[in-house]
TORTI-146511 format. One line per 3 residues: their letters; for each residue x, y, z of C-alpha. Coordinates in nm, 4 decimals. Example, Ala and Ser with C-alpha at 12.3 -4.5 7.8 and 13.67 -1.06 7.14 Angstrom:
# TORTI-146511
as> 1.2300 -0.4500 0.7800 | 1.3670 -0.1060 0.7140
END
This chain:
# TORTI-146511
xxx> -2.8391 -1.4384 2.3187 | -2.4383 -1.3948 2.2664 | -2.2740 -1.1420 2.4382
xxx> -2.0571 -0.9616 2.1493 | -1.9307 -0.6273 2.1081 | -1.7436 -0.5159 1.8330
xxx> -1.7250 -0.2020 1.6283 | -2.0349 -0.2171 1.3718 | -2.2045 -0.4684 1.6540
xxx> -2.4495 -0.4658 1.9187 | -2.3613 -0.6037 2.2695 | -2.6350 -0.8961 2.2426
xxx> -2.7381 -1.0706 1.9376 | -2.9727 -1.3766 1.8905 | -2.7521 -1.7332 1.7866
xxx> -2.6723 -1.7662 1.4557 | -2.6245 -1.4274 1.3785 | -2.2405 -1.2782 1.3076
xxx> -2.0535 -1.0144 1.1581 | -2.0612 -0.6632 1.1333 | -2.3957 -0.4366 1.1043
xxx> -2.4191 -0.2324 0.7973 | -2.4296 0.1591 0.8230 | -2.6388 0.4015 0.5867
xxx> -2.7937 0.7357 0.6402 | -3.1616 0.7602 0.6477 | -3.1803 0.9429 0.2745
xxx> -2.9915 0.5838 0.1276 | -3.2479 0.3631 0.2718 | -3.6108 0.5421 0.2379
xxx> -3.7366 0.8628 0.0397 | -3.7991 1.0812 0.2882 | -4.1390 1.3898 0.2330
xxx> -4.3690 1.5619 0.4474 | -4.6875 1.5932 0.4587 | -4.8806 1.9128 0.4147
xxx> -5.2914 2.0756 0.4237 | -5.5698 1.8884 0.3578 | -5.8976 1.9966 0.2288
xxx> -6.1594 1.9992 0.5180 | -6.4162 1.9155 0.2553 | -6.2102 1.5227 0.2734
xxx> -6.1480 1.5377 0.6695 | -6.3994 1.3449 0.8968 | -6.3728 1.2840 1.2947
xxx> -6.5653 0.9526 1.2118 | -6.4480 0.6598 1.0266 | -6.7244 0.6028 0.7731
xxx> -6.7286 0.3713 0.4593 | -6.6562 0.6819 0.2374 | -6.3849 0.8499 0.5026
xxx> -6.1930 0.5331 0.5372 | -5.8210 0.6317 0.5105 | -5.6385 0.7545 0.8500
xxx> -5.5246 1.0715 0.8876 | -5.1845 1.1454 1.0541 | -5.0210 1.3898 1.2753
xxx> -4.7470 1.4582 1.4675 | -4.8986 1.4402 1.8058 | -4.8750 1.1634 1.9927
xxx> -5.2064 1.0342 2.1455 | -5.3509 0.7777 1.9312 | -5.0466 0.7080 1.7400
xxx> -5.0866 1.0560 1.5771 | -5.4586 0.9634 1.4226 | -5.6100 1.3477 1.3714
xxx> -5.9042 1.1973 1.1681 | -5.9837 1.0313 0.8439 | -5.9998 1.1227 0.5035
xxx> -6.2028 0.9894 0.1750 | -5.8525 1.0368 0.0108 | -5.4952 0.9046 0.0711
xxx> -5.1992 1.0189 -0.0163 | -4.9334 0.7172 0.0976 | -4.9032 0.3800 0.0685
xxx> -4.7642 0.1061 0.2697 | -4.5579 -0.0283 0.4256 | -4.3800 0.3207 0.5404
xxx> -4.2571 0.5112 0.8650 | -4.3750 0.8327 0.9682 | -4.1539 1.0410 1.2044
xxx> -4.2810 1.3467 1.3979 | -4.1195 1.6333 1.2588 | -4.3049 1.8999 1.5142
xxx> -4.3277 1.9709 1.9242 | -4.2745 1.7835 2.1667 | -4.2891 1.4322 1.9967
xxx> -4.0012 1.5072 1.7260 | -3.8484 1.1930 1.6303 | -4.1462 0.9427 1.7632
xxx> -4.1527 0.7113 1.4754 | -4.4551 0.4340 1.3642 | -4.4830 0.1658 1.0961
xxx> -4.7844 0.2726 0.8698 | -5.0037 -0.0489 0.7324 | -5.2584 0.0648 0.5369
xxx> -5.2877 0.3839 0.2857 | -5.3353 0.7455 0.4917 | -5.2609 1.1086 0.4860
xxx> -5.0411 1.2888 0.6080 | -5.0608 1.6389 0.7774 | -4.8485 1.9118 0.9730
xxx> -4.5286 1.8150 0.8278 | -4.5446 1.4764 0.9552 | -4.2481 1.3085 0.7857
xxx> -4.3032 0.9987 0.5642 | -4.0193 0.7574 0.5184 | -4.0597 0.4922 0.2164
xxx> -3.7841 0.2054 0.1626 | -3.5980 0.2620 -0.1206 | -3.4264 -0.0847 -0.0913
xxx> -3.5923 -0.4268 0.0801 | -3.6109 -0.3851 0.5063 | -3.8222 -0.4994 0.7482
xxx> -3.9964 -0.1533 0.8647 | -4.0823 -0.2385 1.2134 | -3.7094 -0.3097 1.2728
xxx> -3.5979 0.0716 1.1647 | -3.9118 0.2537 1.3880 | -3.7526 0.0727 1.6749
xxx> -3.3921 0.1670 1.5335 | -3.4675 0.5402 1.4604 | -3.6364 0.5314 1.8110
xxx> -3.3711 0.4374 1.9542 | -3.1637 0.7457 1.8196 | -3.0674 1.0444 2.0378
xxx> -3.2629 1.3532 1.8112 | -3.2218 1.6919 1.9124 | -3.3225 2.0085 1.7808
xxx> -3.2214 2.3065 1.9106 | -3.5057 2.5965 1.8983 | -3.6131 2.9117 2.0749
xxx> -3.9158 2.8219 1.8839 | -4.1623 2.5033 1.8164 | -3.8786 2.2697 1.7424
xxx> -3.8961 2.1183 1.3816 | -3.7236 1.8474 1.2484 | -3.7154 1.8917 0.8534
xxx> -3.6550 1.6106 0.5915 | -3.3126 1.7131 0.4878 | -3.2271 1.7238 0.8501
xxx> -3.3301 1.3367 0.9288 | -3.1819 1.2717 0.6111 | -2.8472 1.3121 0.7438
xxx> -2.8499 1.0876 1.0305 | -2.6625 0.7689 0.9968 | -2.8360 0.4179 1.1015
xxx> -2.6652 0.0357 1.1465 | -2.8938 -0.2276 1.0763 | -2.8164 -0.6139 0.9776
xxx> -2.9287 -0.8827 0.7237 | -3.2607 -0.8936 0.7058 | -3.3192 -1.2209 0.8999
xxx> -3.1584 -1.0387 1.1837 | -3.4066 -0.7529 1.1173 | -3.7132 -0.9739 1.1672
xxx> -3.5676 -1.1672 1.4406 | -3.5305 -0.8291 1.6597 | -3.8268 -0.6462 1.5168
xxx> -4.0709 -0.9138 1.6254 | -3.9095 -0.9936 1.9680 | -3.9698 -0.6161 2.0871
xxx> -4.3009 -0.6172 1.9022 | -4.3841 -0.8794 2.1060 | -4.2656 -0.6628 2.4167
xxx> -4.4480 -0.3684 2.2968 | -4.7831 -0.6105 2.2910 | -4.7094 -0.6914 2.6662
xxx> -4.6880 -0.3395 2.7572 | -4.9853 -0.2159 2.5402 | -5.1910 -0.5253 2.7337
xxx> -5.0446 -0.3495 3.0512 | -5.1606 0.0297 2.9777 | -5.4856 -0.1531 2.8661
xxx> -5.5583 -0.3164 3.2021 | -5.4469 0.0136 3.3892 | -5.7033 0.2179 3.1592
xxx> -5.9634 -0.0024 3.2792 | -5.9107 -0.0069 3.6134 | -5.8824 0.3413 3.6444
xxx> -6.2070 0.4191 3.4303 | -6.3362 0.1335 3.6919 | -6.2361 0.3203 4.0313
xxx> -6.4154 0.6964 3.8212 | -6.7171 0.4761 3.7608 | -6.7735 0.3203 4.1261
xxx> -6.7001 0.6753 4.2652 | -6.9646 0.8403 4.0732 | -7.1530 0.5935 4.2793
xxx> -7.0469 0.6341 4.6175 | -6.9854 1.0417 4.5975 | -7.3380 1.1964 4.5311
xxx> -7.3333 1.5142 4.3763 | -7.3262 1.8348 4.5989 | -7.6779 1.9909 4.5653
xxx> -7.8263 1.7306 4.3731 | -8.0604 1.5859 4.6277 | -7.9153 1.1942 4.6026
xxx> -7.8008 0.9675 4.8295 | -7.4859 0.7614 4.7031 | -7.5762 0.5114 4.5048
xxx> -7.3383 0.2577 4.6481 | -7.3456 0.2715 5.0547 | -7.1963 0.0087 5.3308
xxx> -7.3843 -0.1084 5.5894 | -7.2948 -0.1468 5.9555 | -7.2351 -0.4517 6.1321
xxx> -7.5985 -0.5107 6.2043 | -7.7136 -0.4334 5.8035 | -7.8527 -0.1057 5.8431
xxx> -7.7465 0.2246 5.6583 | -7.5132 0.4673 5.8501 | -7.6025 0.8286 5.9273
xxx> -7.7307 1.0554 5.6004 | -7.4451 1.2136 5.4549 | -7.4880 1.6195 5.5160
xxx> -7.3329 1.9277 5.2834 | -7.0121 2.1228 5.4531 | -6.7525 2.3775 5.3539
xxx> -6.4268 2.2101 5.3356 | -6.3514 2.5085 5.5368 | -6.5302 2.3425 5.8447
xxx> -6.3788 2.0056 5.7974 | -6.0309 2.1202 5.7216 | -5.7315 2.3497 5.7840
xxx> -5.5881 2.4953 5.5167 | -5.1889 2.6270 5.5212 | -4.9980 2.7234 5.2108
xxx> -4.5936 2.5935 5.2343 | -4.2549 2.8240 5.2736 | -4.0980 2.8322 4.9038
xxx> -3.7458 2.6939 4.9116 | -3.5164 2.8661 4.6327 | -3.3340 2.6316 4.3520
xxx> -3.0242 2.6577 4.4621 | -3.1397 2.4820 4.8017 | -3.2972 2.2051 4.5903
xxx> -3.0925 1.8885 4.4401 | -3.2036 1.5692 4.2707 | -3.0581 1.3293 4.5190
xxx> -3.2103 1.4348 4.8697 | -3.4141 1.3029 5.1384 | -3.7242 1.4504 5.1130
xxx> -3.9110 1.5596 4.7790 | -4.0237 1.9283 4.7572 | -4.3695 1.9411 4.6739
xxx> -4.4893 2.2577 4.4782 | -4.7341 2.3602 4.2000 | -4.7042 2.0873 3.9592
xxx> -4.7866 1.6866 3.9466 | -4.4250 1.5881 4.0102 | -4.1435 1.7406 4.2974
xxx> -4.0038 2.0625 4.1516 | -3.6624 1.8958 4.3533 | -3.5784 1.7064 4.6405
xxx> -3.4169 1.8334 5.0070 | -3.2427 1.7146 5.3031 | -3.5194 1.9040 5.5418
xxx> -3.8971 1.8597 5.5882 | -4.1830 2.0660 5.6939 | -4.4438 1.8286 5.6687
xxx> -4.5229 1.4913 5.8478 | -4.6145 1.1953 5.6588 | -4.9803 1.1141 5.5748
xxx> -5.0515 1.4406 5.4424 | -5.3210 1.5610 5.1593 | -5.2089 1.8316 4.9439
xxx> -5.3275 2.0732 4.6577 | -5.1297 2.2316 4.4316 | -5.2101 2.6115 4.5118
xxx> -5.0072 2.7200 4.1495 | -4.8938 2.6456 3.8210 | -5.0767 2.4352 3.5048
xxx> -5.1943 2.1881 3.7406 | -5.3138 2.4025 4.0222 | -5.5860 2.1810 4.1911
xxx> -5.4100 1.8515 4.1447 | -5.4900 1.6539 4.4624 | -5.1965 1.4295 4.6089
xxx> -5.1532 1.1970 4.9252 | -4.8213 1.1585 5.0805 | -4.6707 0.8439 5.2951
xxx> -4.3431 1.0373 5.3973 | -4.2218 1.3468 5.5055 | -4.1792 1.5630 5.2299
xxx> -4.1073 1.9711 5.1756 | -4.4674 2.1790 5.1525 | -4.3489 2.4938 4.8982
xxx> -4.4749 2.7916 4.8814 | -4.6948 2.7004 4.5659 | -4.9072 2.4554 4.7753
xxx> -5.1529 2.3759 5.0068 | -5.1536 2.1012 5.2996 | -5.4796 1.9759 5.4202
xxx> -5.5140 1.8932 5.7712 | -5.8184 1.7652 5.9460 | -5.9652 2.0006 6.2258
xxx> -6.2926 1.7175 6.3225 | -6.1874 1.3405 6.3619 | -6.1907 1.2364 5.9963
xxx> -6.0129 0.9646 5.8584 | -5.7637 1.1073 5.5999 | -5.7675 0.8357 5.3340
xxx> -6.1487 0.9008 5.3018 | -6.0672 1.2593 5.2727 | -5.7903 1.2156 5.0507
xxx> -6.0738 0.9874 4.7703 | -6.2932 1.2683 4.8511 | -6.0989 1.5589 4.8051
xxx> -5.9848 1.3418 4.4351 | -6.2902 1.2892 4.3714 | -6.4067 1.6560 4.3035
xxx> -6.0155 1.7440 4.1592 | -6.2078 1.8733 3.8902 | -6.4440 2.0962 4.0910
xxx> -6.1270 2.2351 4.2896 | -5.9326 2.3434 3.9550 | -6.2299 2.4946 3.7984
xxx> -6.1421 2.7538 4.1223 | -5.8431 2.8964 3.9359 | -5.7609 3.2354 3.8627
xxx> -5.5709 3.4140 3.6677 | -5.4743 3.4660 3.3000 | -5.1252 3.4138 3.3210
xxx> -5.0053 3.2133 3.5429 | -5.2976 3.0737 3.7409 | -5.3550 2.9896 4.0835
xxx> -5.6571 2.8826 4.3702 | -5.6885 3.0877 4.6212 | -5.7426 2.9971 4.9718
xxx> -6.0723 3.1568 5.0583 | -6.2531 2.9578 4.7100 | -6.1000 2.6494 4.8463
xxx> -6.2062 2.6921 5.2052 | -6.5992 2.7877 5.0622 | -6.5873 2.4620 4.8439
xxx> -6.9132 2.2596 4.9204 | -6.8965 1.8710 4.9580 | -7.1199 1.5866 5.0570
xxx> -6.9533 1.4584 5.3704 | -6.9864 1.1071 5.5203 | -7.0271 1.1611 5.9040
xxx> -6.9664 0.7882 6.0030 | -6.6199 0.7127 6.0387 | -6.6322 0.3803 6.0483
xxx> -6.8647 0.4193 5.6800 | -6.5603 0.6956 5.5693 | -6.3303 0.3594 5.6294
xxx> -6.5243 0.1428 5.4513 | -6.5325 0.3561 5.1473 | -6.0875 0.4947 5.1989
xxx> -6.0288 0.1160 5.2091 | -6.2342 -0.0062 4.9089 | -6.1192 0.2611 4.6946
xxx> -5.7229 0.2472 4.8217 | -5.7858 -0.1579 4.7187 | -5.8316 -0.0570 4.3830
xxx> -5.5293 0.2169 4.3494 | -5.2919 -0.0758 4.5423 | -5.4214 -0.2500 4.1736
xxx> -5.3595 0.0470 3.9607 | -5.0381 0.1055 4.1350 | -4.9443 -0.2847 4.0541
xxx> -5.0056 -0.2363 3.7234 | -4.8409 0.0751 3.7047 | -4.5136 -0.0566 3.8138
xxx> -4.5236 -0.3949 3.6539 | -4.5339 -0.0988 3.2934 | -4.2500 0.1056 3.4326
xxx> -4.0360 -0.2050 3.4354 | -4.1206 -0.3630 3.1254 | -4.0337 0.0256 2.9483
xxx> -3.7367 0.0271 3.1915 | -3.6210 -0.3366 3.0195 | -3.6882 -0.2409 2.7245
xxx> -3.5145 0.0577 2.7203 | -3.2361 -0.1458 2.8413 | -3.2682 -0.4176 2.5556
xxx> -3.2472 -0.1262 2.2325 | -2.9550 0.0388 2.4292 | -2.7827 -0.3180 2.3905
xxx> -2.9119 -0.4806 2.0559 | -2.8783 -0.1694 1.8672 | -2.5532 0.0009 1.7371
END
């Protein structure tokens, strides 16, 4: 690739390829509409031979697919933009004829492009819609926006090299998937139901072949001691410090220069949307006041504890409370029955097995956050 940079030009370009990059708004190059209600009488959650056509949305699992329909409404080869929530401005190349719902925003050429080359292009642009409401991005609004694109060789030339990209990643999130619904399967196996009478399905054996000691019921309660963290206020909290402060939700609510909590530690969110989310720290991190650390009060190995305790996440967040803003309390957590592996050499066995699959999803996981990460990089310096 040449390193260029001029006015109407990206920073890299592909040989062969000079001059300056054209620049139209979006309402010059397609005809932009919404789309609006559809009948329920043509809507089907199945794909049949008579409901054949894809139904689109603005959400953004599955690409937006809300259903299909024994009707269509558009025909390729088009764009469709989210125009509602969260996912404003997500764009996708359309292939075959479909419907369009929620005032999901259809954008047909007007003039000869290569469509894959403008979903990466109007990706690419900064949208923002200010609203004390659910934002909305409206056809005459994307209308106005103003896009730089090249001949169309050079169209097809970057469209299909970060298709290809997009493949690699897509085979990424596919492997993770699987690996992850393979680590839920083999723990359905090895983590008998409380009350259900069943050994695991799947136990080790000790170094002479024979089973380990029967598994008995407990209270996490007797296992366990419970402690909920000191809440640190925002103004003590930056996004550059030492030590992450661990509250109520999935991700650090901040980071700090001071710690409260060793390394090695278990933790449930006590608060919040994702009160009951189990985590497992390596470092010394900030326990807020919208969270619980778990320490061991028998000789337990943590890590076993830790795929135990994540194991039944589900179980612990069916414990919250509260219509607003909802929460576990400490004495539902404590009372929490669980089929406990005495052995600790057989809870070793089973931490290390299952942490051998997570050091695989974790692989995986970063090998995707560096290919969006290049990518990212890649539109910020082939685009205008």
């Amino acid at each position: 690739m040449n390193n260029i940079k001029k006015s109407n030009t990206p920073e890299l370009r592909f040989p062969g390829f000079e001059g300056e990059w054209d620049k139209s708004k979006i309402s010059t190059l397609f005809k932009i509409s919404a789309g609006g209600d559809i009948d329920k009488a043509h809507v089907s959650k199945q794909k049949t031979k008579k409901f054949c056509y894809p139904i689109y949305a603005n959400t953004a699992e599955k690409e937006g697919l809300y259903g299909y329909a024994d009707i269509y409404k558009i025909e390729p080869p088009v764009l469709t933009v989210a125009g509602r929530g969260v996912n404003i401005g997500i764009t996708h190349v359309r292939h075959c004829e479909f419907y369009p719902i929620v005032r999901l925003l259809v954008l047909e050429p007007n003039v000869e492009l290569v469509t894959s080359f403008f979903k990466f292009s109007i990706n690419n642009l900064n949208i923002f819609i200010e609203s004390t409401g659910v934002p909305q991005l409206t056809a005459p609004q994307i209308s106005t926006y103003k896009i730089q694109y090249p001949t169309l060789p050079e169209q097809q030339k970057i469209a299909s090299f970060f298709t290809s990209i997009d493949k690699k990643i897509e085979l990424l999130k596919k492997k993770h998937s699987l690996l992850e619904q393979y680590k839920k399967g083999v723990m359905q196996k090895i983590f008998p139901s409380t009350g259900s009478g069943t050994s695991p399905e799947i136990r080790f054996k000790d170094s002479d072949g024979n089973d380990y000691a029967d598994w008995e019921e407990k209270k996490l309660g007797e296992i366990v001691e419970i402690s909920k963290g000191e809440q640190l206020n925002k103004e003590n909290l930056t996004d550059t410090g030492y030590y992450p402060c661990v509250n109520g939700g999935v991700l650090p609510s901040g980071y700090t220069n001071k710690f409260n909590t060793i390394e090695n530690t278990i933790t449930i969110s006590e608060g919040g949307n994702s009160c009951g989310f189990v985590n497992y720290f390596k470092s010394k991190f900030w326990c807020g006041g919208h969270c619980y650390k778990v320490q061991h009060k028998v000789d337990v190995f943590n890590k076993y504890l830790f795929q135990l305790l994540k194991y039944n996440e589900q179980k612990i967040m069916r414990l919250r409370v509260g219509s607003g803003l909802p929460n576990i309390q400490k004495k539902d957590v404590v009372n929490l029955k669980l089929l406990f592996a005495i052995d600790k050499t057989e809870q070793t066995k089973i931490a290390n097995f299952l942490s051998s699959i997570d050091k695989k999803i974790e692989k995986v996981q970063l090998q995707i956050d560096k290919a969006e990460e290049w990518k990212k990089g890649l539109l910020g310096r082939m685009f205008c």
